[in-house]
N, C-alpha and C positions, 0 to 999 in steps of 0.2 A: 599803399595804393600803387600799384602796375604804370608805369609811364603810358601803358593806351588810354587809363583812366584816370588821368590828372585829369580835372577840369582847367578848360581857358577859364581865363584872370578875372573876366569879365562876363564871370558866373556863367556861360554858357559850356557847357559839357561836349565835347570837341567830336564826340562819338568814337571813343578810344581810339583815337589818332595819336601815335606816336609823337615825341617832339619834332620830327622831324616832318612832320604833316601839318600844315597849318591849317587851321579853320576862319575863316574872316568871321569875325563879330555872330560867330555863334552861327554862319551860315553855311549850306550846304554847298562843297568844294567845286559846283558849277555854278556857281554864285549865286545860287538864289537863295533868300532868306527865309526863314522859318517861316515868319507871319506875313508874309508876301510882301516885304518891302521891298521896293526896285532899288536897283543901284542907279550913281547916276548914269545919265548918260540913256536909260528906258524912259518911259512914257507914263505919269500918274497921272489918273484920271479924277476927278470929284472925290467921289468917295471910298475908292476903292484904287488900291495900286493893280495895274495889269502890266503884267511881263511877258514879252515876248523870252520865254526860254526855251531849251532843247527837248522838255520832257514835261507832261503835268503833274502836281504836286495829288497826288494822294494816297499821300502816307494814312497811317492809322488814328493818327490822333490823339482826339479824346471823345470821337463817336460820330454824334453831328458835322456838317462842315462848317470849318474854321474853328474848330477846337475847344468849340464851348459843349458842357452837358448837355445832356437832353434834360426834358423835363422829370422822365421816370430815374429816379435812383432808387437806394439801398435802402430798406424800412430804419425806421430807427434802433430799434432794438439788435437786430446785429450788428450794425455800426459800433452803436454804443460799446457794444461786449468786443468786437473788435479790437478798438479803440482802448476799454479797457485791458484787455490781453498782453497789452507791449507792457503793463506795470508787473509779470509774471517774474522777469530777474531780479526783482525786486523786490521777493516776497518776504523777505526777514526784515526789512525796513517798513514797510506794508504792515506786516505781525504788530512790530510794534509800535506804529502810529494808529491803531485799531487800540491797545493795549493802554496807550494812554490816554487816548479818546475817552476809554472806558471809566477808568479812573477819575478823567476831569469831570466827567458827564454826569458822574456819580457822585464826588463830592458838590457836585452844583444842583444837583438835584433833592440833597439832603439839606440843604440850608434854609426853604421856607419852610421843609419839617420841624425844623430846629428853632427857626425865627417864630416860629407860631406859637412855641411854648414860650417865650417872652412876651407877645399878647397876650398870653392868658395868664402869666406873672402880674404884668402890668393892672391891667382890666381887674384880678381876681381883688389884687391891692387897694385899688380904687373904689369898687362894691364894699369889701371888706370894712374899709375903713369906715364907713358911715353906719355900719350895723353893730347892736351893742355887744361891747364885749364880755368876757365872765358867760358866755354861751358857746354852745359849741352850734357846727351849723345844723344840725338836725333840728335843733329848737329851734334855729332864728326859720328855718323852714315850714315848724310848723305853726308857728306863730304865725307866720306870713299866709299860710292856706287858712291858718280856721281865722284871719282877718279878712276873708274871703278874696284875698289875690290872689288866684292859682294861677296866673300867667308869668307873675313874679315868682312866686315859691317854684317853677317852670324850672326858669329862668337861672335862681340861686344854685338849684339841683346839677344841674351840668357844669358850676365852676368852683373849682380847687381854692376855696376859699377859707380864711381862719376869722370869724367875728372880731371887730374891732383891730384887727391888726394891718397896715397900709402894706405901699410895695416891697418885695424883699429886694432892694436892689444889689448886694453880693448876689443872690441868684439871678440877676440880671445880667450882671456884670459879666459873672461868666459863663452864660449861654452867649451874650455878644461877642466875647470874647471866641469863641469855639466858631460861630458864623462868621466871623472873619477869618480865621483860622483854613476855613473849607475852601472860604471864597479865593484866598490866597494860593492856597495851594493849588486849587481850581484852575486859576488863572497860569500858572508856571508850566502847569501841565499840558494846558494848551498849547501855551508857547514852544515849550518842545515838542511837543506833534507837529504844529505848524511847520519847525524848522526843518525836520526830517522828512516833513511831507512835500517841502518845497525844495528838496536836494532831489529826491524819486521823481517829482515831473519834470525839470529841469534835466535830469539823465535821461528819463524817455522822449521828451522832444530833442534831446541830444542826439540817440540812438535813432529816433524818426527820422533828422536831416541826415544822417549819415546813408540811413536805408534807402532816402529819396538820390541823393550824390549819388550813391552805388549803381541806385536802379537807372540812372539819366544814361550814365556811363554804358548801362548793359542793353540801352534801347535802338532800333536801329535808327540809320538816318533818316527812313522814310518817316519814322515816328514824328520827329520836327519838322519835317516839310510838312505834314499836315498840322502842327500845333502854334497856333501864334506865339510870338514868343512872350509878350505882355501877357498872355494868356497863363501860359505855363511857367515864369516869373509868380505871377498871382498866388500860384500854387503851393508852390517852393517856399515862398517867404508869408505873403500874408494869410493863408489857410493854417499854415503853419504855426505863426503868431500867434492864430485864433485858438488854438488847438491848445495851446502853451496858458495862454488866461483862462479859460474853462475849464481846466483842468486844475487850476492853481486855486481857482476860488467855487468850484465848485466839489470838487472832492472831500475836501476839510466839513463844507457845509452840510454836503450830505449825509456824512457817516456823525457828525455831531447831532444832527437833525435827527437821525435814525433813531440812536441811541437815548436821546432826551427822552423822545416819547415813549419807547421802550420805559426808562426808569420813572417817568411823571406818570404814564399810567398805573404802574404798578403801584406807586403810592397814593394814587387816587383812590386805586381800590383799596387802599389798608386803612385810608381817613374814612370814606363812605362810597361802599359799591352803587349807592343808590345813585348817587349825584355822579360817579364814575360811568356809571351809564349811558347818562344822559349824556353827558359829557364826549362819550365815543359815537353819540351819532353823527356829530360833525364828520367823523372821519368819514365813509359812503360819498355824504355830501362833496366835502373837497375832493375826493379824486374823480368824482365822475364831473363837478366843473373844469378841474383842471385838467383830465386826459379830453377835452370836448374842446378847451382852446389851445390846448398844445395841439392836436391834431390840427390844427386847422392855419396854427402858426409855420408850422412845419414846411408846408410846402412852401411857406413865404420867404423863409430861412433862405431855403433851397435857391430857388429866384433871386435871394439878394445876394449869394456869393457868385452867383453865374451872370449875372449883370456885374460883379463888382469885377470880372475877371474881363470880360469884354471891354468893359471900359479902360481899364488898364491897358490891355492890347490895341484900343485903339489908340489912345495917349502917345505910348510906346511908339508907334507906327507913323503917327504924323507929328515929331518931334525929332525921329530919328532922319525924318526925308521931309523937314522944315525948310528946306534950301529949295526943294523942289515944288513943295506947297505955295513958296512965293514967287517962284520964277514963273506957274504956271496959274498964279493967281486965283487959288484954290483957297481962300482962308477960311472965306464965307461958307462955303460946302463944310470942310474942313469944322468949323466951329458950328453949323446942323447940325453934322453926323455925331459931335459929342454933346451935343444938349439932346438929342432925340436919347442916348444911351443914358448919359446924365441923369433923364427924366424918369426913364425904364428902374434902373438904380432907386430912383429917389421912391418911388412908385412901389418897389416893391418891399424896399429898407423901413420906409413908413407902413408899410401893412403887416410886416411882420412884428416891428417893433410894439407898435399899436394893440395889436390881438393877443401878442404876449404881453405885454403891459397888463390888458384886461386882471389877468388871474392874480395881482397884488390886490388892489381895489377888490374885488369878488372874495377873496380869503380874508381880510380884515373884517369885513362887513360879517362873511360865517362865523368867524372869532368873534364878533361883537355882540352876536346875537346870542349866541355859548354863552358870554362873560354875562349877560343879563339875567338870563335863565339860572344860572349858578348862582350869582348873589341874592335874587328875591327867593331862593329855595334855600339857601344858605342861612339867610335873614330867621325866616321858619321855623327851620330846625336848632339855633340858637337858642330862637322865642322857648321854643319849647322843648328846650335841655337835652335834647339828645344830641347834640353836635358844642364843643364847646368855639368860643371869637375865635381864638388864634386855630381851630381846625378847618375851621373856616375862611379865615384868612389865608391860609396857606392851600388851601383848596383854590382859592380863587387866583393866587401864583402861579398853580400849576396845571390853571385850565389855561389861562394868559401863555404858560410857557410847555403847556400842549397846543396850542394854534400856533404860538409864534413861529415852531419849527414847520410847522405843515408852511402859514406862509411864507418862512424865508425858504423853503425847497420849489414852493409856488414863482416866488419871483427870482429864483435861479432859473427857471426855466427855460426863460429864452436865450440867456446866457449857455445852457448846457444845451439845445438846441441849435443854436448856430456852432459850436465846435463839433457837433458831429454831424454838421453839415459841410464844415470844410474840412473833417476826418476822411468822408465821404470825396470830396474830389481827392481828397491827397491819396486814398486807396486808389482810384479809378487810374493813377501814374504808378501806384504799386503794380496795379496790376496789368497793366500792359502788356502786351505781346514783349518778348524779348528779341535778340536778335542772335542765331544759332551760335550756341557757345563753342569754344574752339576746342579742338580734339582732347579728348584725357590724353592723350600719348603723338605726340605731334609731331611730325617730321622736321629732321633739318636740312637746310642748302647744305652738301658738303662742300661741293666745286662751285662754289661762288664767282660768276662770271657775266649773270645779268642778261641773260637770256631770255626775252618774254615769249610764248607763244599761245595764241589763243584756235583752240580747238574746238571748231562748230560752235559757238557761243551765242544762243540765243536766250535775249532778256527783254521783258516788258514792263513800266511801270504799273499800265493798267491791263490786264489780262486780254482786255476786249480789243486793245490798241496794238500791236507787235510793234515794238523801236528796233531791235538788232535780231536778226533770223540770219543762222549759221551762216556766221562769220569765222573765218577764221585768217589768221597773220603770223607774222613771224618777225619778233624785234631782236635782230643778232645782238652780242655783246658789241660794246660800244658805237652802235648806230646810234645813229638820232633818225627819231620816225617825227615825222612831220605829219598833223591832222587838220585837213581841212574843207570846207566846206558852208553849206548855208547853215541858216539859225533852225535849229532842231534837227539835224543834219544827225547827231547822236555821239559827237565830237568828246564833247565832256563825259557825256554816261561813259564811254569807251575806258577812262580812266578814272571812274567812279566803281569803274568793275577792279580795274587791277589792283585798289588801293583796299577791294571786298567793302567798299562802304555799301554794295549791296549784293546778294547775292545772284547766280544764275538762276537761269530756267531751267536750262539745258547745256550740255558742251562743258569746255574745262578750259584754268587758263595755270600756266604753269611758268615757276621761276627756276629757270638752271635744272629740269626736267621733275620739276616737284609741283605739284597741287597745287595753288594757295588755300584752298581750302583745308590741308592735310597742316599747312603753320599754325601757329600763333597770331594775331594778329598784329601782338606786337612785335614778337620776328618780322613777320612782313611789311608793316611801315616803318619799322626802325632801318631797312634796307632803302626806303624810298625818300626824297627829300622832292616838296612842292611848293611852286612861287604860282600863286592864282592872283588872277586882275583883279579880285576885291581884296585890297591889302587887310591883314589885322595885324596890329598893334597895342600893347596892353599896357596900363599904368607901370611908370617905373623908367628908370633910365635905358638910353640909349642901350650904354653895355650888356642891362639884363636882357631886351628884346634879342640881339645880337647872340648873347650865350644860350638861350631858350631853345636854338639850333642847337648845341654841345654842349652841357652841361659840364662835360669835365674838360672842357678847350681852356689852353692857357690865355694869359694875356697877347702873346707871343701870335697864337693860332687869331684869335679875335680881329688882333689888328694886320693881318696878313688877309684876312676874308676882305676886312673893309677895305684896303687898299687896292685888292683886285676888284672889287666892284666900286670902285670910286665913291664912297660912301667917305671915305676917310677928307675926303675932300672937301666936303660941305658941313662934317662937324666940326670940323677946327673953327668957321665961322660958330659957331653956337657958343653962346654964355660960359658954358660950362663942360663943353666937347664933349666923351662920351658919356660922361656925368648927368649929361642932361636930362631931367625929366619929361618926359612925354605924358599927354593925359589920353584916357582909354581910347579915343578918339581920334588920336593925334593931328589934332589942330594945329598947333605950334611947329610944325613939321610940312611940306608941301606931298600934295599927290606924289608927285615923282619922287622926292628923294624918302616917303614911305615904300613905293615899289624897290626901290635902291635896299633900304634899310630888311626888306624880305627875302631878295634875293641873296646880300649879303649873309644872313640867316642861313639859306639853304646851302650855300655856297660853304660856312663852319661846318656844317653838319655832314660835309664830304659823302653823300649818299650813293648805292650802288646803283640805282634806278634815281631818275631824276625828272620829276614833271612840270615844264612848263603852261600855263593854260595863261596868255596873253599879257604875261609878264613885263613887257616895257610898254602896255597900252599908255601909261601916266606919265611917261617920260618924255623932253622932249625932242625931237630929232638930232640935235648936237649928241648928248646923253645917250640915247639910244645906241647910236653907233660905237660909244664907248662900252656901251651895258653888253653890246653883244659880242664886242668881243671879250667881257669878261665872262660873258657866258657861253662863250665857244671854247674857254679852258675853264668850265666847269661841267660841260659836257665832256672832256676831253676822255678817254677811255672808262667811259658810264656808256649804259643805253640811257638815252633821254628819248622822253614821248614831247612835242611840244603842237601845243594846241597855237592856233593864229589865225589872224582873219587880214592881215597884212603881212601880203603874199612876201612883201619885199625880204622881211625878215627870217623867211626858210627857205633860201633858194639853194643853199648851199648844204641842206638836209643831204642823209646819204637815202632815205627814203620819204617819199610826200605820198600820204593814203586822202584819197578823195571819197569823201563821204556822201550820201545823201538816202534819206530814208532808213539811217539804220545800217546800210550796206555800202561795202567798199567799192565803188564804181572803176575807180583809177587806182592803178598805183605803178610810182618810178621815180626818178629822180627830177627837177626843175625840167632840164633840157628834153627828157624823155616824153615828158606830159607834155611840154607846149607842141613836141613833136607831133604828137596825137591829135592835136588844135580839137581837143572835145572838151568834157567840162571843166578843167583843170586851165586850160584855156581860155576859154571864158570866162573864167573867174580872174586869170590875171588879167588878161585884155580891159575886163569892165575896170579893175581899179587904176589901168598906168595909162588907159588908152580914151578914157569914158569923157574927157571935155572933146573930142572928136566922135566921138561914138552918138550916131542920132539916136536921143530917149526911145524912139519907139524901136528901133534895132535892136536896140541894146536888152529894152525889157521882150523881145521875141528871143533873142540870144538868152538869153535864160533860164533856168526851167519854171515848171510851174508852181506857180503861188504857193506859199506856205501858210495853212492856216493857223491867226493867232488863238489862245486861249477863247477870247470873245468871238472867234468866228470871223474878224477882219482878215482877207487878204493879205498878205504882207511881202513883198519882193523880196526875193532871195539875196 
């Protein structure tokens, strides 16, 4: 796997981001999060988080908004054969789990043929014995008819009997013997299908999670901006899961199941076609009730994995922003919003379960009706000699162990019904849109110098909405471009372009006179190194976070990074310094010296481009002033882009681009723009001058409102 396609640690899929690109907790690099949870610092509302961000989320999904199915999917039958299709590399193990199926199915289906002839040892023995002997049975037969019992003389006629002589038990013995024999064998033979059949799904759900990783990796960002991320977690593990027991216990049953009835009918028809007959009319019966409640279970299946995935995402969602749920006294809504889903869930896990239930009950009851029928006809044709007990007996076996298999495939059902209902979302991530794969034949930077330039560049998230209409800049080698502006202002998309986390509309943007379109993608973030205001952090110590920037950095490089960013300072207070484990989280570690601990990161990774996007927001003003200047020699002959909404900390940019609507309004340096006293101007004035500045000046000094997601107002 390609360094753009490691996945972050904490299962989220970075969107082939180099190491040198961080993803916060699985979130997209302008900080907003997959399944719309705010960071701190925004606004949640009851039920629902609203963010005020640069841009709106709508990505592709998984269809519907917010990332749940619709209610129309995929019929079952191509699913299924889908579904079965990945067991294709598999096919000599497959061969011979069919092979010994055969085998087992076979000697277990000879054993009440074999057991029946010991009934009619036994029984012939017991008759036998009370008739006199010194006769052969023709006489005791016909003695018995012209005694005028023709239902007995019947009766005698149909059994292999020797006048006066009782059971042979040698020949009992070893027909017992031989039915054990079968049974045995039977059984071992099973067991090795079993074993071999549970290496083959165990490698296909192996091979599935690999093809779902792969496919996370090849999807764009816009994809998880529209997918919750509880949602698509759901998919990943517990669709998955489901996939994995369906297949584990329902494949062995089916092909055993097949085959029984295969081999009991046929020996039905070899004891008595008549009563074989009868016997097959069940079958008609059981599939038209069972195709009439699986229909109708199906769509319930359906419903319970698409509630069982919302609920998760919602979970997800107000667990992860519980801090924020109690500051702003939302528990109550908060614990609504999961009992109304809860219910939805419970509502439709009970109707499916329920209605596939139905077809166990309904096939014992057909079986039981079969079993009656066969023994008062059975009874019959004993009476009257054409059928001998033990063919009988064994007829009656193998009408038992001709329903048994219809209903153990009966009450598989819903079992194999809900796997290829989560086969079904987990294809709907297969099949995604992808994100343009990168050239067969790619260019490379020769004169690596870190030259940005963006060429008429116009991008939209939503087609009907224009954010950037030809734009174009120029980020010499080792400037630092400074961006800023109000909230949607297009700040972050700007640097969402040059990392290609999305593509243009239009226009081009090129590094050191080269495309980025014409690289790799990993070429092109492996040249970039990013510290974003939503820190991420992943299980593991200190050190690993640290080296995650450079992989091949000595201890030497490590601790020179943390020293210039003052990070080396506040782990010597920790337990275990750089030893220290951190949890996914990091809790145990403060906002700031997390911001400290990311910079430091980018700062090992010695990048030729370097982007800031509000990077000391969590630190605190003493720190700060340290941070920056560890980060004015980490800019030091790189271009740096750095994004900021505190003016203070870019004044000394060698360029400040003033954004709004998309378009570059200003551009110059600190001095040059207050020169201009326009909006660059007013943007610093509001933040160093605003406890003198009268409100209502100030909001005239302004521009106009920005509208939120909801349609509120919201001051620039």
């Amino acid at each position: 796997m390609s360094k753009e396609q490691k996945p972050s640690p904490n299962g989220q899929a970075p969107n082939g981001q180099g190491p040198n690109a961080q993803a916060p907790n699985g979130q997209a690099p302008n900080g907003q999060a997959p399944n719309g949870q705010a960071p701190a610092g925004q606004v949640q509302d009851a039920a629902k988080t609203v963010k005020a961000t640069e841009r709106p989320t709508t990505g592709r999904g998984f269809g519907p908004p917010g990332g749940i199915p619709g209610d129309k999917s995929m019929n079952f039958l191509p699913s299924a054969k889908r579904l079965l299709a990945r067991l294709r590399p598999h096919r000599l193990q497959v061969s011979g789990v069919v092979l010994l199926a055969i085998c087992s199915v076979g000697l277990s289906v000879l054993g009440p043929k074999i057991l029946g002839r010991a009934t009619d040892i036994i029984f012939a023995g017991a008759i036998g014995k009370h008739l006199p002997s010194g006769l052969t049975k023709a006489q005791v037969i016909e003695q018995t008819r012209a005694s005028g019992n023709g239902r007995l003389a019947d009766l005698l006629q149909g059994i292999d009997l020797v006048p006066g002589v009782g059971i042979d038990f040698d020949a009992l013995r070893n027909i017992l013997l031989l039915v054990l024999a079968l049974y045995v064998g039977a059984f071992f033979l099973s067991w090795a299908q079993g074993y071999i059949l549970n290496g083959v799904v165990q490698r296909t759900i192996l091979s599935l999670r690999e093809d779902v990783e792969a496919k996370l990796n090849r999807l764009p960002l816009s994809y998880f901006d529209g997918a919750p991320r509880g949602e698509l977690l759901s998919r990943v593990t517990n669709d998955i899961d489901n996939i994995s027991t369906s297949l584990q216990q329902t494949l062995s049953q089916l092909l055993t199941s097949l085959l029984t009835v295969i081999g009991v009918i046929t020996l039905m028809f070899v004891i008595s076609p008549v009563l074989a007959l009868i016997a097959l009319v069940t079958i008609p019966i059981t599939m038209i009730l069972t195709a009439t409640i699986a229909k109708r279970s199906q769509v319930r299946f359906i419903a319970q994995w698409r509630h069982t995935g919302a609920l998760n995402g919602q979970i997800e969602e107000a667990f992860t922003g519980h801090e924020l749920v109690k500051v702003f006294g939302r528990q109550k809504e908060i614990e609504a919003d999961f009992a109304k889903k809860n219910d939805e869930l419970f509502q439709a896990a009970f109707g499916a379960q329920f209605i596939s239930g139905l077809i166990m009950p309904v096939m014992m009851f057909v079986g039981n009706l079969n079993y009656v029928v066969i023994a008062v006809l059975g009874g019959l044709r004993v009476a009257s000699g054409t059928m001998s007990l033990g063919d009988v007996q064994a007829f009656i076996q193998y009408s038992r162990q001709f329903t048994q298999p219809l209903t153990q495939v009966a009450s598989m059902a819903n079992l194999l019904q809900s796997g290829v209902a989560s086969a079904e979302r987990v294809f709907e991530v297969l099949d995604a849109e992808e994100q343009i794969p990168d050239d067969a034949t790619p260019e490379k930077v020769t004169d690596s110098r870190g030259r940005v330039e963006f060429e008429h560049v116009s991008f939209s998230y939503d087609p009907d909405k224009p954010l950037i209409t030809d734009l174009s800049l120029v980020a010499e080698p080792g400037q630092t471009v400074a961006i800023v502006g109000p909230t949607g202002a297009g700040k972050t998309t700007l640097v969402n372009l040059i990392m290609r986390f999305y593509e243009l509309n239009s226009g081009k943007i090129t590094l050191d006179g080269v495309d980025i379109t014409e690289l790799t993608r990993h070429d092109l973030r492996s040249r970039i190194g990013m510290v974003l205001q939503d820190t991420w952090l992943f299980g593991g110590t200190i050190r690993d976070n640290l080296l995650y920037g450079n992989l091949k950095a000595t201890e030497e490089d490590m601790l020179a990074a943390a020293k210039a960013t003052y990070v080396d300072r506040f782990v010597h207070s920790l337990p275990d310094g750089y030893d220290t484990v951190i949890d996914e989280e990091g809790s145990n570690v403060s906002a700031g010296e997390k911001q400290l601990l990311t910079i430091a990161r980018a700062f090992l990774a010695d990048p030729q481009l370097l982007i800031l996007d509000e990077a000391t927001s969590s630190v605190d003003t003493r720190t700060e002033v340290l941070v920056q200047r560890a980060m004015a020699a980490l800019r030091s002959d790189r271009t740096s882009f750095v994004i900021a909404h505190r003016l203070s900390t870019i004044r000394d940019a060698d360029l400040i681009l003033v954004m709004e609507n998309g378009a570059i309004v200003e551009q110059g340096n600190h001095n040059e723009l207050l020169a201009l006293d326009a909006a660059y101007a007013r943007l610093y004035n509001a933040q160093f001058s605003g406890a003198v500045v009268d409100i209502d000046e100030e909001a005239a000094a302004m521009a106009a409102p920005v509208a939120t997601p909801a349609g509120r107002p919201m001051a620039r």
